[in-house]
C-alpha positions in Angstrom: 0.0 0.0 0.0 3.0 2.3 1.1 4.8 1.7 -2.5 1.1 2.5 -4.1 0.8 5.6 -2.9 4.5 7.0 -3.1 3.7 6.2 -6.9 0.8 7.7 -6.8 2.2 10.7 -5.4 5.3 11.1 -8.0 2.3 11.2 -10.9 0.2 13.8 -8.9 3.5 16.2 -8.8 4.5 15.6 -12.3 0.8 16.5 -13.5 0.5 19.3 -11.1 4.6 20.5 -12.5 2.8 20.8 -15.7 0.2 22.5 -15.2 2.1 24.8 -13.4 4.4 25.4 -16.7 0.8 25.7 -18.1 0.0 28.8 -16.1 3.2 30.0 -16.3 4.5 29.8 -20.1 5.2 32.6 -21.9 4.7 31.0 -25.6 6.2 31.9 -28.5 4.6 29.9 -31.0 2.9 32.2 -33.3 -0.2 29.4 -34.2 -3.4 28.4 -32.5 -3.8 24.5 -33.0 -7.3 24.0 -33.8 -10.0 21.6 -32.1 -10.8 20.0 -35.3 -10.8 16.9 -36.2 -8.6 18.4 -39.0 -5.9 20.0 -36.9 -5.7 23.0 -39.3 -4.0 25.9 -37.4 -4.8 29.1 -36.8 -1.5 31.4 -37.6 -1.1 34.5 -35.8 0.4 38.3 -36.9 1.1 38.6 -32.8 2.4 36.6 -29.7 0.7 36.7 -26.4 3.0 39.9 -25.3 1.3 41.9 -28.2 -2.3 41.4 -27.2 -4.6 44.3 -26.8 -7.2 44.3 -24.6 -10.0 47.0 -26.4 -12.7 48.3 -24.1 -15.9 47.1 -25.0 -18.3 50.1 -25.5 -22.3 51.0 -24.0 -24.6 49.9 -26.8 -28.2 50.8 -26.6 -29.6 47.7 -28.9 -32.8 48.0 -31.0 -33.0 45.1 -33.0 -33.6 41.2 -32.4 -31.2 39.1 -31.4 -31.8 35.3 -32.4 -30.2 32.5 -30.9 -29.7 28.7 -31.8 -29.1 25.7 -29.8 -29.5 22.0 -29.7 -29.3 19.0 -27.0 -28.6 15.1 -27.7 -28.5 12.2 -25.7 -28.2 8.5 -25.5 -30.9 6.7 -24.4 -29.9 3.0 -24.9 -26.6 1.4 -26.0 -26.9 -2.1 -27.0 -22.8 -1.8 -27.9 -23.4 -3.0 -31.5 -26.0 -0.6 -31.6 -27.0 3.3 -29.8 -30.8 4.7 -29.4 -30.2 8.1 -28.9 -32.6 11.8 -28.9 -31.7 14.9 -30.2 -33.6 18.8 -30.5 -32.7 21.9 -31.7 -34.5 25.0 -30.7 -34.4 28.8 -31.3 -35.5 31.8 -29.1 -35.6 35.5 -30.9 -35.4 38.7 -28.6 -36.6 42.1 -28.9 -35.8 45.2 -26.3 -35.1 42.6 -23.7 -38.5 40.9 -24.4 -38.9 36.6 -25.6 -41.2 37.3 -28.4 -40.8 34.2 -30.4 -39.2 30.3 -29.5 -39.8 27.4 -31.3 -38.1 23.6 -29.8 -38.5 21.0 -32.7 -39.9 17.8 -31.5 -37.5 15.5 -29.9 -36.1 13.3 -32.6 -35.3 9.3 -32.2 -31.9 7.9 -34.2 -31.4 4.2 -34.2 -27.7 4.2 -35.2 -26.5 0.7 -36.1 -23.2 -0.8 -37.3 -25.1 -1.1 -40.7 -27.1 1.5 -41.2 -24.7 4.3 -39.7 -23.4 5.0 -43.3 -27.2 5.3 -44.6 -28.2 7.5 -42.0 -25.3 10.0 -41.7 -25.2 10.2 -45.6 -28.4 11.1 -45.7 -28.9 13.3 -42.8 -25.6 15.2 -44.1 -26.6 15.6 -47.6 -30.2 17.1 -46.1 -28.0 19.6 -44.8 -25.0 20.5 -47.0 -26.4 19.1 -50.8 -23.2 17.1 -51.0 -22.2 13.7 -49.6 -19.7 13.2 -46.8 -16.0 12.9 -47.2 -16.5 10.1 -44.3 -18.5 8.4 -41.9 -17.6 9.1 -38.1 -17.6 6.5 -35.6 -20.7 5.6 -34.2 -21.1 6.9 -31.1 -20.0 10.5 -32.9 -23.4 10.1 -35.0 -26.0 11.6 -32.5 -23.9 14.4 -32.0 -23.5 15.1 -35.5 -27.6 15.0 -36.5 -27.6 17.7 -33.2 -25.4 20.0 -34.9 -27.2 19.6 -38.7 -30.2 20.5 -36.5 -29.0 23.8 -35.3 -27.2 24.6 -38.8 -30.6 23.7 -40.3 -32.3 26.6 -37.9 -29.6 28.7 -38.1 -29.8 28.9 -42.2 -33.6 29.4 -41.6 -33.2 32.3 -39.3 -31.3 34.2 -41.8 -34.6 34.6 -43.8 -36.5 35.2 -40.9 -34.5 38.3 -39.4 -34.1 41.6 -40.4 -31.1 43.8 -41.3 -29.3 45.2 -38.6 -30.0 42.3 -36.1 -28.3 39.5 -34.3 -27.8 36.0 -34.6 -26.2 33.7 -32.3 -24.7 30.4 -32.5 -23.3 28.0 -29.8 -19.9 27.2 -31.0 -17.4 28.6 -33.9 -17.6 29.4 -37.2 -14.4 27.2 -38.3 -15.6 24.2 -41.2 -14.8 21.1 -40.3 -15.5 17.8 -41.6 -19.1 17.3 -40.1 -19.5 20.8 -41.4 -18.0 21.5 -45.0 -16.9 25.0 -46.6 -19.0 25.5 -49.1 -22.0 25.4 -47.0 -20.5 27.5 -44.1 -19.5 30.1 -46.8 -22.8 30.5 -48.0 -24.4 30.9 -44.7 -21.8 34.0 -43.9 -22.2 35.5 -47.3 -26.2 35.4 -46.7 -25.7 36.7 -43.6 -23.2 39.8 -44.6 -25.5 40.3 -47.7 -28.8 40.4 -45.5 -27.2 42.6 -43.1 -27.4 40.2 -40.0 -24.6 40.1 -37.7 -23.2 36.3 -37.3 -21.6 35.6 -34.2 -20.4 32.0 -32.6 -19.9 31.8 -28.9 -18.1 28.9 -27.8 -18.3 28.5 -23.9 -15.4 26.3 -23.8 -12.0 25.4 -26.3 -9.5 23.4 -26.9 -7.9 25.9 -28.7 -4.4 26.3 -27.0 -1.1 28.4 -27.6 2.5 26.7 -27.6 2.7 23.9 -26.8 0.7 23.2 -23.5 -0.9 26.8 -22.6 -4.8 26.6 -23.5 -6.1 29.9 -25.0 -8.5 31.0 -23.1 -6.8 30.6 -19.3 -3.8 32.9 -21.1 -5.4 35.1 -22.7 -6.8 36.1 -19.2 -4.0 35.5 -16.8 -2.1 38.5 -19.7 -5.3 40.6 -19.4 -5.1 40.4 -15.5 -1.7 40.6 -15.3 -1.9 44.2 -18.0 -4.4 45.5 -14.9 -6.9 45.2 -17.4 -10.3 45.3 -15.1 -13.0 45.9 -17.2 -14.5 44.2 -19.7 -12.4 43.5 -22.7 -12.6 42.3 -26.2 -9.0 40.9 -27.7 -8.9 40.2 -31.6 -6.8 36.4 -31.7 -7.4 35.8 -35.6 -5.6 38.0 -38.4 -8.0 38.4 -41.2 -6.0 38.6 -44.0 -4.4 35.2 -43.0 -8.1 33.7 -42.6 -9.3 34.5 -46.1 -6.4 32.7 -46.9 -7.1 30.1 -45.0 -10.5 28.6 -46.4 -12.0 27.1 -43.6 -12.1 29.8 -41.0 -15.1 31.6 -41.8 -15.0 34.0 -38.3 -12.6 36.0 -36.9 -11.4 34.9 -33.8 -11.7 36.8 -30.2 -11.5 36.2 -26.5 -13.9 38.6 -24.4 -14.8 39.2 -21.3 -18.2 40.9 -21.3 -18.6 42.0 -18.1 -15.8 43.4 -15.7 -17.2 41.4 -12.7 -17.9 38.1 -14.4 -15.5 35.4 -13.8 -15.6 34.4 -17.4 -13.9 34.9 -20.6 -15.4 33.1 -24.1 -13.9 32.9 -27.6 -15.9 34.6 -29.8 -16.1 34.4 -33.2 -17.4 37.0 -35.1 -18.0 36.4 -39.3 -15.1 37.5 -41.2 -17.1 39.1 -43.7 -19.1 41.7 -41.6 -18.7 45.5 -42.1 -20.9 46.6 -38.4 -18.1 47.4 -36.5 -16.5 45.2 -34.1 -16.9 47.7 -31.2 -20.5 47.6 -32.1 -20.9 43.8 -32.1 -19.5 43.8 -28.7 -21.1 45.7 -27.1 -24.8 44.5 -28.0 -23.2 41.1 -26.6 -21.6 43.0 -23.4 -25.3 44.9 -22.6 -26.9 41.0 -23.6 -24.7 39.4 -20.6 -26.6 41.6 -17.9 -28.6 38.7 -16.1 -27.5 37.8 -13.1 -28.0 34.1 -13.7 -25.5 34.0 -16.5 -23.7 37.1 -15.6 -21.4 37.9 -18.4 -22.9 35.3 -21.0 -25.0 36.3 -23.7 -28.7 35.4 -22.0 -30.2 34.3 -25.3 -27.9 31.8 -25.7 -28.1 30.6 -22.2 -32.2 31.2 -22.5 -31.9 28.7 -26.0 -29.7 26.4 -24.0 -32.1 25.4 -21.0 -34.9 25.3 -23.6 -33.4 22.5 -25.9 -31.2 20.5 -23.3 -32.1 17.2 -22.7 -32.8 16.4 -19.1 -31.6 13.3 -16.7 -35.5 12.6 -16.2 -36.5 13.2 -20.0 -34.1 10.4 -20.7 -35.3 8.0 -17.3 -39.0 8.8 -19.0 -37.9 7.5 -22.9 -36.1 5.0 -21.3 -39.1 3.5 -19.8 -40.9 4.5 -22.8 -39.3 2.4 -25.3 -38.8 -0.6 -22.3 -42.4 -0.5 -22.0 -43.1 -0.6 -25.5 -40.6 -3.6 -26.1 -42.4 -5.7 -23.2 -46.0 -5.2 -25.0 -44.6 -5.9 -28.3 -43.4 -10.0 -27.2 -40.0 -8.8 -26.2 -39.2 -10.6 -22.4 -38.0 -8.6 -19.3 -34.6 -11.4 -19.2 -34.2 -10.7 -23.1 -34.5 -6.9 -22.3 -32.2 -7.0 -19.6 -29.1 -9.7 -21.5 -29.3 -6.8 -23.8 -28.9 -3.5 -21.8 -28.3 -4.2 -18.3 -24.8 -2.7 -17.3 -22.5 -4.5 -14.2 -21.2 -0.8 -13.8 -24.8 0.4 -12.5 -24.4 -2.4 -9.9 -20.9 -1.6 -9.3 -21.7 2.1 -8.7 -25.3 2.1 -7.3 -23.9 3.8 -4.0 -22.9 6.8 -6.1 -26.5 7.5 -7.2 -28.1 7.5 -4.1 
């Protein structure tokens, strides 16, 4: 036992050594690795020491402000085969007022070691109008029909809104494999021609800069450490070097919207609009106001609790399809040889 935990003490202080080099870094790598499957980077005009933190502006708002989200779960996993749900939702804003939300029904997916192809194709080429360069692995599936859900609202939106308002999106505006250039270039060109301002609001990256400091943590440790105090918008992308670089369709930020929030999100703002960046942020400082979510965009948070997939939505399809499967022939031991899990025995004292 002794030799079991002087081990386990050497790994704790080599972890806890790194993340202290981490914190610490000063990197001088002058790219942003990307959280893509594709591992494009991001290359930089600046290092961390050139930053500048731009105060973000009073904006008195008139317009709407859209916002898109989308939730997915598993329901059953029968390891050669996944039942899983998934929604997307939308909730539009005016003077501070919900006037308009819409949830699409939950959706069931079936995704099997046979018809995973069939279905992703399908569901993909609903979306984009092209097929898929490749099929992820199964249990990437539900996530993926999630995000054509929100990218299928999000493109709707765009004809529903008006010029001069916003739309939000959870996440970035980088094309990836699940989704492809061509379509993300036409929904920032409709956007810029229409005269709607397209922003993506990740609440969390793996972006990271060097070789072990993540972006976000270091962007804010320099802010802090500039005496920077209140809230902040810092430009991490170089434009020209996007458009030369096909598949980042936003220009990338880290903001702080609110000098006493605790939190900083990378922003990413389409590289094609003309509003001024001032402008865009501060409608999304004055939208951060709420208490709840202080320094977070409330629509998105408002979208977000709409569309999300509860612990007792899942117990309830659960029980659903179980009961459902008994009235049909199926038997409660067949049932159970297919789904029952040793780990919910094994850790039943951590649910009570």
């Amino acid at each position: 036992m002794l030799d079991l935990r002087q081990n386990l003490d050497s790994e704790l202080n080599q972890i806890t050594s790194f993340i202290q080099e981490a914190l610490n870094q000063a990197p001088t790598f002058l790219e942003i690795d990307s959280e893509s499957e594709e591992k494009e980077t991001l290359v930089l005009e600046r290092n961390l020491d050139q930053l500048t933190f731009e105060n973000i502006p009073e904006i008195q708002f008139s317009g709407k402000v859209a916002s898109v989200d989308g939730g997915s779960a598993a329901i059953l996993s029968g390891r050669s085969f996944l039942v899983g749900t998934y929604r997307a939702g939308f909730t539009i804003f005016a003077k501070k007022q919900r006037i308009e939300e819409e949830v699409w029904p939950l959706q069931f997916a079936l995704v099997t070691r046979a018809n995973k192809e069939e279905l992703y194709t399908q569901a993909y080429h609903h979306l984009t109008g092209q097929a898929p360069s490749q099929t992820p692995e199964m249990d990437k599936i539900l996530d993926r029909l999630r995000l054509f859900a929100e990218w299928s609202l999000a493109s709707e939106l765009l004809d529903k809104l008006e010029p001069g308002d916003l739309l939000l999106l959870d996440g970035s505006l980088r094309a990836t494999v699940a989704i492809p250039d061509n379509f993300l270039e036409v929904i920032t060109k409709k956007a810029w021609e229409r005269g709607i301002i397209l922003v993506g609001i990740s609440k969390s990256t793996t972006l990271y800069w060097g070789d072990k400091s993540p972006l976000l943590p270091a962007v804010v440790k320099k802010a802090q450490q500039s005496g920077v105090e209140r809230a902040w918008y810092s430009k991490i992308g170089d434009l020209k070097r996007e458009l030369e670089q096909s598949h980042w369709f936003g220009t990338v930020y880290i903001a702080k919207f609110k000098e006493a929030s605790d939190f900083a999100f990378r922003v990413d703002v389409n590289r094609l609009e003309e509003q001024t960046v001032d402008k865009t942020f501060g409608i999304l400082s004055a939208l951060s106001s709420d208490p709840a979510f202080l320094g977070y965009p409330y629509p998105l948070a408002a979208t977000h609790i709409l569309v999300r997939i509860t612990p007792s939505e899942i117990e309830d399809l659960r029980y659903r399809l179980q009961r459902k499967a008994l009235e049909s022939g199926i038997s409660e031991s067949d049932w159970d040889l297919l789904f029952k899990d040793f780990h919910l025995i094994l850790n039943a004292d951590l649910n009570r």
